[in-house]
Short mmCIF file of the C-alpha atoms (twelve columns), coordinates in Angstrom:
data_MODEL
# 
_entry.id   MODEL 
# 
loop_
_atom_site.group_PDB 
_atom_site.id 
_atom_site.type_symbol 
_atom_site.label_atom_id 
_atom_site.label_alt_id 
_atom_site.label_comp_id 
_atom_site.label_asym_id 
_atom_site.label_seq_id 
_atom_site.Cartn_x 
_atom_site.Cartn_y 
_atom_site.Cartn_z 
_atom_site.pdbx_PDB_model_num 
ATOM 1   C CA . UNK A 1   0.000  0.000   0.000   1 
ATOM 2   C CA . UNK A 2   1.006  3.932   -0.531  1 
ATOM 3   C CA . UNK A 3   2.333  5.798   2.257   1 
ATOM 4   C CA . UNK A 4   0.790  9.076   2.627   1 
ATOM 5   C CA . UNK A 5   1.602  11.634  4.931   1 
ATOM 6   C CA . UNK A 6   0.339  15.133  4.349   1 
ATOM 7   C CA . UNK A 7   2.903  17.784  2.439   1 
ATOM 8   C CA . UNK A 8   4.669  20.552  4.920   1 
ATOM 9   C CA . UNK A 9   2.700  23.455  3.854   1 
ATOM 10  C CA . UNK A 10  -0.878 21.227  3.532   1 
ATOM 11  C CA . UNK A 11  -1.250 21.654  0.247   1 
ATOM 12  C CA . UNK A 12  -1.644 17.993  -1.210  1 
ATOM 13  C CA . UNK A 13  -0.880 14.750  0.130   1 
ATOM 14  C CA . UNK A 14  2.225  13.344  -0.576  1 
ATOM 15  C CA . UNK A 15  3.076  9.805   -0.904  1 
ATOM 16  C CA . UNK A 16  5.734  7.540   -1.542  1 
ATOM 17  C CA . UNK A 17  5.174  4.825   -3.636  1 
ATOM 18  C CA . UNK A 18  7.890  1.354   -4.272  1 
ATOM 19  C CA . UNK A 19  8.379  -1.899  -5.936  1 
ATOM 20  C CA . UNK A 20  11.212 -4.475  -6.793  1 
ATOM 21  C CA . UNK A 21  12.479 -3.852  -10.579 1 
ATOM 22  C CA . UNK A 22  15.442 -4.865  -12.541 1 
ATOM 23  C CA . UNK A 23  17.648 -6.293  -9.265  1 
ATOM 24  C CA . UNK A 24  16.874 -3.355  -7.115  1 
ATOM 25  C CA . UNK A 25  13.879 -1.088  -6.281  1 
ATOM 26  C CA . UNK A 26  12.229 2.187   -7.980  1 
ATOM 27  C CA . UNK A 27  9.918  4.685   -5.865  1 
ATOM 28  C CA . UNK A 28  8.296  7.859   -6.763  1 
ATOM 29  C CA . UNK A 29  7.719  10.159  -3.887  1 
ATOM 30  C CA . UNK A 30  4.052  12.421  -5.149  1 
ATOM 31  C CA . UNK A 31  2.705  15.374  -3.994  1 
ATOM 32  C CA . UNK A 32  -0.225 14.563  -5.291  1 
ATOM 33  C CA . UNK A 33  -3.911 16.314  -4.844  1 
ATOM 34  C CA . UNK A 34  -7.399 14.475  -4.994  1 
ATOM 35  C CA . UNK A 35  -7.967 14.029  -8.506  1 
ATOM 36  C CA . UNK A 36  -4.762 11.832  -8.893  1 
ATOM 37  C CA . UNK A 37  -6.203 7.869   -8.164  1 
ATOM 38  C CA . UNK A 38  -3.031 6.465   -6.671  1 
ATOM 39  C CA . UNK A 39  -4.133 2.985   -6.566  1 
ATOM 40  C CA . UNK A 40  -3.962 2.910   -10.280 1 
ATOM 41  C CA . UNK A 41  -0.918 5.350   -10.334 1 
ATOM 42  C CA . UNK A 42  0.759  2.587   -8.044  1 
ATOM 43  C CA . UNK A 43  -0.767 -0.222  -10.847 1 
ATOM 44  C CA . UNK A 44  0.858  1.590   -13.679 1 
ATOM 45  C CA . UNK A 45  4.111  2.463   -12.466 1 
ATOM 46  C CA . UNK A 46  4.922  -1.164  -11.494 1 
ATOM 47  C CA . UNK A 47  3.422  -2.836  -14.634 1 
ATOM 48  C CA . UNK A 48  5.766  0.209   -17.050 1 
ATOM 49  C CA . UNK A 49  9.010  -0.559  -14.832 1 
ATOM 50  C CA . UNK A 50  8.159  -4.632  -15.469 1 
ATOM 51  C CA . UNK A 51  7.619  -4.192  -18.934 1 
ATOM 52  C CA . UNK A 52  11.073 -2.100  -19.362 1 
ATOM 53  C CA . UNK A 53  12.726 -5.015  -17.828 1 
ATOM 54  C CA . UNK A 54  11.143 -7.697  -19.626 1 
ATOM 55  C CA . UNK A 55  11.654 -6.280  -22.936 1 
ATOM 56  C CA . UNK A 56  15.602 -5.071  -22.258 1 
ATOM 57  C CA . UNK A 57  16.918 -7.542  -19.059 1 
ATOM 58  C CA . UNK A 58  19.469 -9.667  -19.989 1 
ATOM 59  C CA . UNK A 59  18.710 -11.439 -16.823 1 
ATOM 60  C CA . UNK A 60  15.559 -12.742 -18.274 1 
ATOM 61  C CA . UNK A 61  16.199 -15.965 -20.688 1 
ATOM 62  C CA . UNK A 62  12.533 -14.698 -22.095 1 
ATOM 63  C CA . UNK A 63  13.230 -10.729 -22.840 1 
ATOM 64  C CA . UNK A 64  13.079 -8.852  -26.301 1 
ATOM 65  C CA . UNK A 65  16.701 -8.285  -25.733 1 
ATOM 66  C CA . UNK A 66  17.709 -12.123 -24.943 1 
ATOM 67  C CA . UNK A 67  15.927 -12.928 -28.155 1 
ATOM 68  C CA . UNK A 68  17.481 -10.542 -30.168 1 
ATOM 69  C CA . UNK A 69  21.107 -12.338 -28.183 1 
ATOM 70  C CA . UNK A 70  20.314 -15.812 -29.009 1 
ATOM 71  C CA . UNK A 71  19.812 -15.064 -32.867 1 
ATOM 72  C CA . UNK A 72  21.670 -15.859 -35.676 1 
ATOM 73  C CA . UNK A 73  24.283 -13.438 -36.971 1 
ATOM 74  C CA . UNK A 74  21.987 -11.636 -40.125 1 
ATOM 75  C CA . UNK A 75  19.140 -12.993 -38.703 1 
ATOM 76  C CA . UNK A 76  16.389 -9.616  -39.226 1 
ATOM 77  C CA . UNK A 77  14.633 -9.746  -35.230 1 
ATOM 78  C CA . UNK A 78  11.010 -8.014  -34.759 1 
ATOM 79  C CA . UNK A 79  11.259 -5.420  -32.092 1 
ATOM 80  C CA . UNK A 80  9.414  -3.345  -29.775 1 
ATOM 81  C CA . UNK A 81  9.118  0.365   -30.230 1 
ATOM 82  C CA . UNK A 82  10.565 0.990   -26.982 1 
ATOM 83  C CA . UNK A 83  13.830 -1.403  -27.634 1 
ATOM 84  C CA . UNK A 84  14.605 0.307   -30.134 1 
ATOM 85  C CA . UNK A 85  14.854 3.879   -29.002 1 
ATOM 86  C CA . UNK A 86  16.520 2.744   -26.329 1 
ATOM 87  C CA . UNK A 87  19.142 1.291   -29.013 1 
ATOM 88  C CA . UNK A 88  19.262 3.545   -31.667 1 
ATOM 89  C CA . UNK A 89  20.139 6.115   -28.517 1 
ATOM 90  C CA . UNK A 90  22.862 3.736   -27.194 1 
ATOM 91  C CA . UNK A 91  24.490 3.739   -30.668 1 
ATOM 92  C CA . UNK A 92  24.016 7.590   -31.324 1 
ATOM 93  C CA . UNK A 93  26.009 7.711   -27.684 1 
ATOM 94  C CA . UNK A 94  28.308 4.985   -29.016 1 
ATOM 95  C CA . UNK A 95  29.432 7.162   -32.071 1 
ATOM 96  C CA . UNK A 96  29.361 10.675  -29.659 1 
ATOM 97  C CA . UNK A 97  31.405 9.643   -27.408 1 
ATOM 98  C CA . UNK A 98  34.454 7.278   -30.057 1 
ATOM 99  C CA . UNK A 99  33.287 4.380   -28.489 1 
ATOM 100 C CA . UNK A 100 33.064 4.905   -24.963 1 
ATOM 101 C CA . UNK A 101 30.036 3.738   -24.632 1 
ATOM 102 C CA . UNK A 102 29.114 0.750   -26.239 1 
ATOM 103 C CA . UNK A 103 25.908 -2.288  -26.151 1 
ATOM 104 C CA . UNK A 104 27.719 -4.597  -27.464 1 
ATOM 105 C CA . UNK A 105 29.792 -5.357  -24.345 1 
ATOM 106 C CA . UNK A 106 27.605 -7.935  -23.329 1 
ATOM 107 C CA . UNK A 107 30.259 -10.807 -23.986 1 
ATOM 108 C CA . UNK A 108 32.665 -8.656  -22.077 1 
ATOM 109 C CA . UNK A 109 30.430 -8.312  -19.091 1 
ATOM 110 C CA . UNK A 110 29.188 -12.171 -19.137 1 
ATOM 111 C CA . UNK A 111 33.353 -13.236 -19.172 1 
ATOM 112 C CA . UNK A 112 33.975 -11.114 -16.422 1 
ATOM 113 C CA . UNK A 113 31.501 -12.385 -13.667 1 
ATOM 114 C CA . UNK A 114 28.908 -9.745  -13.823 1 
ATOM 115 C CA . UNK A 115 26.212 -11.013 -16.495 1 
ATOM 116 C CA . UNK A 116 23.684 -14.188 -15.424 1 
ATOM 117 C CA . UNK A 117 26.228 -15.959 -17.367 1 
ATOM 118 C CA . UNK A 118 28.730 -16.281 -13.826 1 
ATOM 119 C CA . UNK A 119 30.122 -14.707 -10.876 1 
ATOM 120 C CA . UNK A 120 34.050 -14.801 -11.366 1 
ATOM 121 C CA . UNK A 121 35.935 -13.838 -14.139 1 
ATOM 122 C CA . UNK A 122 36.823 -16.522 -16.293 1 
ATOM 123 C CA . UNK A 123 40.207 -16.799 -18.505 1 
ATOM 124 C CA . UNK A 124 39.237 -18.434 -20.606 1 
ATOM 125 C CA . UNK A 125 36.035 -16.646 -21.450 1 
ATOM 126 C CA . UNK A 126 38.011 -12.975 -21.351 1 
ATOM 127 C CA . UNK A 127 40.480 -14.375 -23.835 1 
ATOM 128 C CA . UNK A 128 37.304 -15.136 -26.408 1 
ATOM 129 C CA . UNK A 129 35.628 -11.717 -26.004 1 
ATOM 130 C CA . UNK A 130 39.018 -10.053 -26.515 1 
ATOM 131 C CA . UNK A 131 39.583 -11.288 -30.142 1 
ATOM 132 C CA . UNK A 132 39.468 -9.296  -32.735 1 
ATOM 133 C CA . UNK A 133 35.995 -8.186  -34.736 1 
ATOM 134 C CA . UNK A 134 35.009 -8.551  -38.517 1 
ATOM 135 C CA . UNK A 135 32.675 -6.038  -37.338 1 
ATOM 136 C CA . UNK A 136 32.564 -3.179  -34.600 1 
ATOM 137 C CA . UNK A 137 30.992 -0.061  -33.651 1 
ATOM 138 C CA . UNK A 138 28.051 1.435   -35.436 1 
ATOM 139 C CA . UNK A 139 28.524 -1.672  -38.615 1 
ATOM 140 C CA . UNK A 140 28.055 -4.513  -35.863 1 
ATOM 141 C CA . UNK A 141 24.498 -3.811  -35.728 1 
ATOM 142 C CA . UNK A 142 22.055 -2.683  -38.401 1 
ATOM 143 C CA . UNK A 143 18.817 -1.105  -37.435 1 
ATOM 144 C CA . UNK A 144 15.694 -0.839  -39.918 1 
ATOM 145 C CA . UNK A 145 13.444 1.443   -37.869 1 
ATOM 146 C CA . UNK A 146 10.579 1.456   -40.873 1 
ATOM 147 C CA . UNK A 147 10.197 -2.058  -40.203 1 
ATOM 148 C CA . UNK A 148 10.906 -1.849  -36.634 1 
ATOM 149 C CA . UNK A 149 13.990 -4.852  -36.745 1 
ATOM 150 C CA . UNK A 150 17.410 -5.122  -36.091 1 
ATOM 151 C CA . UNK A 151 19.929 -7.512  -37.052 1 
ATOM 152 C CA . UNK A 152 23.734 -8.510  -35.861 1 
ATOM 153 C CA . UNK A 153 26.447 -8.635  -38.208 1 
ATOM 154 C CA . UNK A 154 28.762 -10.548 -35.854 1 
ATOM 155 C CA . UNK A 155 28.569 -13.347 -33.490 1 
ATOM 156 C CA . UNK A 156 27.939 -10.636 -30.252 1 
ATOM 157 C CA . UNK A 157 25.835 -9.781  -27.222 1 
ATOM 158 C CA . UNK A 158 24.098 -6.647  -26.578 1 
ATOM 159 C CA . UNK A 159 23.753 -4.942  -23.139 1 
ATOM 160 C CA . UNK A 160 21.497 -1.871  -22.543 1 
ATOM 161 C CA . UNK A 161 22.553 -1.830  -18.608 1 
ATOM 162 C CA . UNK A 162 24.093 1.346   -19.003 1 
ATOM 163 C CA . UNK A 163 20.916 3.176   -20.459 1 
ATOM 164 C CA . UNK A 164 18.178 0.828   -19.675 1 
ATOM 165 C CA . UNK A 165 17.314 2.123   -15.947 1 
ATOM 166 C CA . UNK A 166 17.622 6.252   -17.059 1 
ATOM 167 C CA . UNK A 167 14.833 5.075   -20.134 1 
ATOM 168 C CA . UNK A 168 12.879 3.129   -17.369 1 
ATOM 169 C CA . UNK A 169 12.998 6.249   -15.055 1 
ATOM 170 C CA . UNK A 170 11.674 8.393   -18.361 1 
ATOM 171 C CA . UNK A 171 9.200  5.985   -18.557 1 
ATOM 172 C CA . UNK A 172 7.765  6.083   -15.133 1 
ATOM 173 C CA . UNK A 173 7.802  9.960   -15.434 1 
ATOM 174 C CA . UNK A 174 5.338  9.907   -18.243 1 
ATOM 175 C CA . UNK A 175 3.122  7.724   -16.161 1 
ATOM 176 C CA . UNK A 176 2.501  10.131  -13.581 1 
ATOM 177 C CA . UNK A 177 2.583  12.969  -15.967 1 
ATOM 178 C CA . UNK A 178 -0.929 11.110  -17.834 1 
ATOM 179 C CA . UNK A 179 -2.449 10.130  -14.032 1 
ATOM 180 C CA . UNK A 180 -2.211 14.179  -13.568 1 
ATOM 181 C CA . UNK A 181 0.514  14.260  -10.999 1 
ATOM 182 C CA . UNK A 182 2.311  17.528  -11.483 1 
ATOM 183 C CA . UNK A 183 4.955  17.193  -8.618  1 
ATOM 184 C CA . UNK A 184 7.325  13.867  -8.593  1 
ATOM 185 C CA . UNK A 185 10.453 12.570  -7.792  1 
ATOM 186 C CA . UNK A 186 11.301 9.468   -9.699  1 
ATOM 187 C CA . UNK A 187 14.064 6.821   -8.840  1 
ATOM 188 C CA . UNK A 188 15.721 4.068   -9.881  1 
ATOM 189 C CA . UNK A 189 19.061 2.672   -8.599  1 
ATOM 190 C CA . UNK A 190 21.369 5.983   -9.315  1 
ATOM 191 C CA . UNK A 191 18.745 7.640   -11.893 1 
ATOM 192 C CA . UNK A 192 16.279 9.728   -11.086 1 
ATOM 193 C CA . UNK A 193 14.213 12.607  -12.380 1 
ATOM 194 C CA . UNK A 194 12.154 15.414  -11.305 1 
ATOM 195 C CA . UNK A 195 8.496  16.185  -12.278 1 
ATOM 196 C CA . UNK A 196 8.426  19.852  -11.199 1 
ATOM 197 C CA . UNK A 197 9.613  20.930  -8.159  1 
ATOM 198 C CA . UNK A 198 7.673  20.037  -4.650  1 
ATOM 199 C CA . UNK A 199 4.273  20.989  -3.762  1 
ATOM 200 C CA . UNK A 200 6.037  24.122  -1.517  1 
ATOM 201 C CA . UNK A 201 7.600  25.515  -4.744  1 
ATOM 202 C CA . UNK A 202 11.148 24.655  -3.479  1 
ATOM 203 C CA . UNK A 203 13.174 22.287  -5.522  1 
ATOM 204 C CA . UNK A 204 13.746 18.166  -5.253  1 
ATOM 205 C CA . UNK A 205 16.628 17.550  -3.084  1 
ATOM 206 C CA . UNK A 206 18.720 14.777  -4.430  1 
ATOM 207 C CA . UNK A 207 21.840 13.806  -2.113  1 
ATOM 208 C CA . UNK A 208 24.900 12.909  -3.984  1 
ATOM 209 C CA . UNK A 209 26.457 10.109  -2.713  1 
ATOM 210 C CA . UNK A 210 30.374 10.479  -1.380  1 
ATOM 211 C CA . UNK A 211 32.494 7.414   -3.835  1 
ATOM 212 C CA . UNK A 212 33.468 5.479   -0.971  1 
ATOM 213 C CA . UNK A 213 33.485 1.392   -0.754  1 
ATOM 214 C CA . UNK A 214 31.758 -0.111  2.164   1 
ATOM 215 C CA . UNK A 215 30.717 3.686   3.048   1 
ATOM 216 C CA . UNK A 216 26.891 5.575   2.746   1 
ATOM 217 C CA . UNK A 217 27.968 9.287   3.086   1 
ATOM 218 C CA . UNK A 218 26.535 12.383  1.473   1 
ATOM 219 C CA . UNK A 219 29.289 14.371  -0.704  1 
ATOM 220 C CA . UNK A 220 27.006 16.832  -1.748  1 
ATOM 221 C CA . UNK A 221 22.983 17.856  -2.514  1 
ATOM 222 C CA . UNK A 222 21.350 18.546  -6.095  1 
ATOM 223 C CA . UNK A 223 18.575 20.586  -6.234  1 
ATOM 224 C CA . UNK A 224 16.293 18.859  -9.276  1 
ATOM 225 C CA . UNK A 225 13.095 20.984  -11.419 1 
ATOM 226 C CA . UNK A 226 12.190 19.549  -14.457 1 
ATOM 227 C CA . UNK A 227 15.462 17.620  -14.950 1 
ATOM 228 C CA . UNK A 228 17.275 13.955  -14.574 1 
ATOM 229 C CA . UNK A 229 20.293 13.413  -12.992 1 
ATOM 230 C CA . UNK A 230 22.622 10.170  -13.435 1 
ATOM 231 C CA . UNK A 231 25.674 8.791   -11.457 1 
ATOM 232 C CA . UNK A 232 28.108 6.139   -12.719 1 
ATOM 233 C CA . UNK A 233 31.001 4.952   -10.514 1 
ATOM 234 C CA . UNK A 234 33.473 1.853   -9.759  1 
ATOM 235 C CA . UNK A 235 32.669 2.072   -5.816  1 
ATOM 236 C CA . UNK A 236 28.864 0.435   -5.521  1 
ATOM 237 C CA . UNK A 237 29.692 -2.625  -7.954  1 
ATOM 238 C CA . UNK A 238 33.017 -4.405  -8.487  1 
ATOM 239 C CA . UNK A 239 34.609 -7.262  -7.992  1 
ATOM 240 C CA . UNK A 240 37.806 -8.527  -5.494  1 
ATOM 241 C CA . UNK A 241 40.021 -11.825 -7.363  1 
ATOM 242 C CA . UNK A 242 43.566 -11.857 -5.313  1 
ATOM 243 C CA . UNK A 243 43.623 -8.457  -4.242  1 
ATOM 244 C CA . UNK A 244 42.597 -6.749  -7.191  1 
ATOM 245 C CA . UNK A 245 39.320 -4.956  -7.873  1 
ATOM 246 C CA . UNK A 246 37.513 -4.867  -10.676 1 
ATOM 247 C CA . UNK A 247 34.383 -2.194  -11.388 1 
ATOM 248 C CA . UNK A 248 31.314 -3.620  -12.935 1 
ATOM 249 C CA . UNK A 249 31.343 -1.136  -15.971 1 
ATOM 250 C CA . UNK A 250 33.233 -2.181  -19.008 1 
ATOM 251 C CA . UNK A 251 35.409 -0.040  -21.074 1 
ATOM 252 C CA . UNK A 252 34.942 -1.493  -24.777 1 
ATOM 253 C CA . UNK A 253 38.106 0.016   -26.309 1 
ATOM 254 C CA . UNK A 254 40.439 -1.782  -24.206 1 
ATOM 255 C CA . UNK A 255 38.215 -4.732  -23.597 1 
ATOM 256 C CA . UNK A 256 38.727 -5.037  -19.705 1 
ATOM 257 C CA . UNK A 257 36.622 -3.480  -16.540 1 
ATOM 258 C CA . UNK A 258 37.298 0.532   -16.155 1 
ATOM 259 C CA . UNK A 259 40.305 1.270   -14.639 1 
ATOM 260 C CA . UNK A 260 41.064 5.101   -14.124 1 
ATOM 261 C CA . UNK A 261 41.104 7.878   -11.807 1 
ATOM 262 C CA . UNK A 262 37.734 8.616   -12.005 1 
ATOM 263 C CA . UNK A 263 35.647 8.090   -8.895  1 
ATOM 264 C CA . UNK A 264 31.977 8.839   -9.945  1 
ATOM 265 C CA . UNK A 265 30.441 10.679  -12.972 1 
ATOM 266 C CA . UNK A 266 26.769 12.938  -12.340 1 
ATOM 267 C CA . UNK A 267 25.280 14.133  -15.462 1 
ATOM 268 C CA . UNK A 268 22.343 16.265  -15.571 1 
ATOM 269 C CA . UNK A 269 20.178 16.263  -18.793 1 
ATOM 270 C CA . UNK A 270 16.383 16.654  -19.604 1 
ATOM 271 C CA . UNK A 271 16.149 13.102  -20.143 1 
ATOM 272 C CA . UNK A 272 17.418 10.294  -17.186 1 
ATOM 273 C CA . UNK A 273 17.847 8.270   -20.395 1 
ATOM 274 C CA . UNK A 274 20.457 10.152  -21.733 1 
ATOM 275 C CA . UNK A 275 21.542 11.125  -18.248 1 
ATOM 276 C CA . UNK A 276 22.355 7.507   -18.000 1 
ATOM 277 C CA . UNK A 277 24.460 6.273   -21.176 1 
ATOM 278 C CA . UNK A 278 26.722 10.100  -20.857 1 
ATOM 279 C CA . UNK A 279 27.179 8.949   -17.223 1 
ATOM 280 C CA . UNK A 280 28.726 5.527   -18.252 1 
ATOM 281 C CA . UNK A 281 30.370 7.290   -21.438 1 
ATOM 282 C CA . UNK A 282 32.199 9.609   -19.224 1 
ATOM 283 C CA . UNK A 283 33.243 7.273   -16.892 1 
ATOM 284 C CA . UNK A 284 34.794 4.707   -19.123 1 
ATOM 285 C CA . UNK A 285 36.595 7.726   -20.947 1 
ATOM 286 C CA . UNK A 286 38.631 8.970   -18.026 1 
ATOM 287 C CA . UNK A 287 39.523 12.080  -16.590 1 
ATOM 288 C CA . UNK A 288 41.136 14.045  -19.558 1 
ATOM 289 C CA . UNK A 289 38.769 12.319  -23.000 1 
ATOM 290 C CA . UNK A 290 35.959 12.867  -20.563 1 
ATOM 291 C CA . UNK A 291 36.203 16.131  -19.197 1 
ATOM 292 C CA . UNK A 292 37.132 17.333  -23.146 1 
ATOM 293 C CA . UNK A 293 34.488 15.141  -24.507 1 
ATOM 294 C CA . UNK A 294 31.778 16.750  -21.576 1 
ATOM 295 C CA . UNK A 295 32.379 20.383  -23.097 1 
ATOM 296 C CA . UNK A 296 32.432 19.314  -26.708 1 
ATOM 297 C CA . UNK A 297 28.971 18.375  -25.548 1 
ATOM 298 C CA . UNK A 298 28.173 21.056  -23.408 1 
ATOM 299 C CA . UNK A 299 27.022 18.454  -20.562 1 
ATOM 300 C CA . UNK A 300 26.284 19.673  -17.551 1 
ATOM 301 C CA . UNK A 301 28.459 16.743  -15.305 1 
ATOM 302 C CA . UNK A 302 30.119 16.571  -12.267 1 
ATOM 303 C CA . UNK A 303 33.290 13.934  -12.139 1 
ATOM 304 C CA . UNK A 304 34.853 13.621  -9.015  1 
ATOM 305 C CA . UNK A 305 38.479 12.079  -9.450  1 
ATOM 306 C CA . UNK A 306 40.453 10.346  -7.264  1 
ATOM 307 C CA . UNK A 307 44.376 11.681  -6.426  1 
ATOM 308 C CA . UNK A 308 46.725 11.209  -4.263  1 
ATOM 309 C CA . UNK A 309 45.425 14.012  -2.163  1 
ATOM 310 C CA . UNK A 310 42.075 12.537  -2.186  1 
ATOM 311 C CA . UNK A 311 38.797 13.166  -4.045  1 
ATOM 312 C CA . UNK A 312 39.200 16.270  -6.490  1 
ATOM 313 C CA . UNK A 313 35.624 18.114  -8.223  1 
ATOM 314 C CA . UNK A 314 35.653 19.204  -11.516 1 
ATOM 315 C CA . UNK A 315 32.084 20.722  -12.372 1 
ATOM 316 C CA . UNK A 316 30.696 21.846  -15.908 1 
ATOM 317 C CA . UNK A 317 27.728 23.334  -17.069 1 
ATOM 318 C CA . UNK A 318 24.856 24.008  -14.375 1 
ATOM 319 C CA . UNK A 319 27.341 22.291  -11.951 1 
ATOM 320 C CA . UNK A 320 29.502 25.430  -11.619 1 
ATOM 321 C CA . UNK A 321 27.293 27.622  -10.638 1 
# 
């Protein structure tokens, strides 16, 4: 059931509403005012968030995206509308940003113990997904939007975990935006987005989470109207194999987990889709590429980078003000 509790000022109710998604949980907090049913707000939020993952999971043997995995290289695949925006964005990103970003990692993130595949790295597995391409980039995957199909040109495995969550977060915002609700805060994992401010008139208050292992701390606050915000860092998800660590996110171009000075990555951007893939592109490229490739963009991002001094900030855009 909802929990309400009434808003500061009294001037709607507001009320947080949850569910399990995607390996972790999403939640919209509402300030929402009588007209706005929130039993069938609750309904439609979980059934959008379940159909995001069911079309784009590559958890689920059964989802659009596994299907699209398990076919034949050439093979034309029937897809939804929804899996492909969210693809046709990842590639735009993958072209943006040289190759930062990239979907077709999923081999890459299966070898090193993060897929459903396994849970260590394997050798073997690494040394496979490492060998050279007849295809990469943009040619590994053809997209026929008129028809609504897509089909590999190479023997690889797409993964949308890098974008998937920010379009699922879009998606939940457009929910409450048809059930009426004109003040929202929408989460997912690290994504969120803001449907207006509060009720009060002041702003969302996101906190920004300090990039420590093992550690819940607050490094900063972001104050969210009408905008998404996205963090990507190597502190939340990794893995330890004889003293090493390895961070969940892979960097394509050198075919191995990240491994650079960067700490975390925040990107602000209308959409928590594209919040999400600039978030990952930024982090894979590093501290110099990314920081050059954010204001070739004009992004508005916040890296924080680790020295030997400690954490240092380096804010563009809305983040310097």
């Amino acid at each position: 059931m909802p929990k309400i509790s009434s808003d500061p000022q009294g001037i709607c109710k507001r009320t947080f509403l949850h569910g399990p998604t995607m390996g972790t949980r999403w939640s919209v907090t509402v300030d929402a005012d009588q007209t706005v049913d929130l039993t069938a707000l609750n309904q439609d939020l979980a059934e959008t968030v379940q159909q995001v993952d069911g079309q784009m999971s590559p958890w689920k043997p059964d989802s659009d995206l596994m299907r699209l995995n398990r076919a034949p290289v050439d093979a034309w695949v029937e897809l939804s509308t929804e899996l492909l925006q969210v693809l046709n964005y990842a590639l735009n990103v993958q072209d943006l940003s040289a190759g930062a970003f990239d979907p077709c990692v999923g081999e890459l993130v299966d070898a090193w113990g993060f897929g459903a595949v396994r849970d260590a790295p394997d050798a073997q597995a690494i040394s496979a997904a490492c060998q050279p391409r007849s295809h990469s980039g943009r040619s590994a995957i053809e997209v026929d939007n008129s028809a609504g199909r897509v089909r590999k040109r190479a023997p690889l495995q797409i993964d949308l975990c890098g974008i998937a969550k920010g379009y699922a977060v879009d998606r939940m915002v457009s929910v409450c935006r048809q059930h009426g609700v004109r003040h929202a805060l929408v989460a997912l994992d690290g994504e969120l987005s803001a449907v207006a401010g509060q009720a009060s008139g002041v702003p969302w208050a996101v906190a920004l989470e300090r990039p420590e292992t093992g550690l819940r701390a607050v490094h900063g606050v972001i104050d969210l109207t009408d905008l998404a915000v996205a963090t990507s860092g190597d502190y939340r998800r990794y893995l330890e194999v004889g003293g090493a660590r390895f961070a969940h996110t892979m960097d394509p171009r050198r075919r191995a987990p990240v491994n650079n000075a960067i700490a975390s990555v925040t990107v602000l951007a209308q959409s928590c889709m594209q919040a999400d893939a600039w978030a990952t592109a930024l982090l894979v490229a590093g501290a110099a590429e990314g920081l050059a490739l954010a204001q070739h963009r004009s992004l508005d991002v916040l890296f924080l980078i680790r020295g030997a001094g400690g954490l240092t900030q380096v804010g563009l855009g809305q983040f310097c003000r």
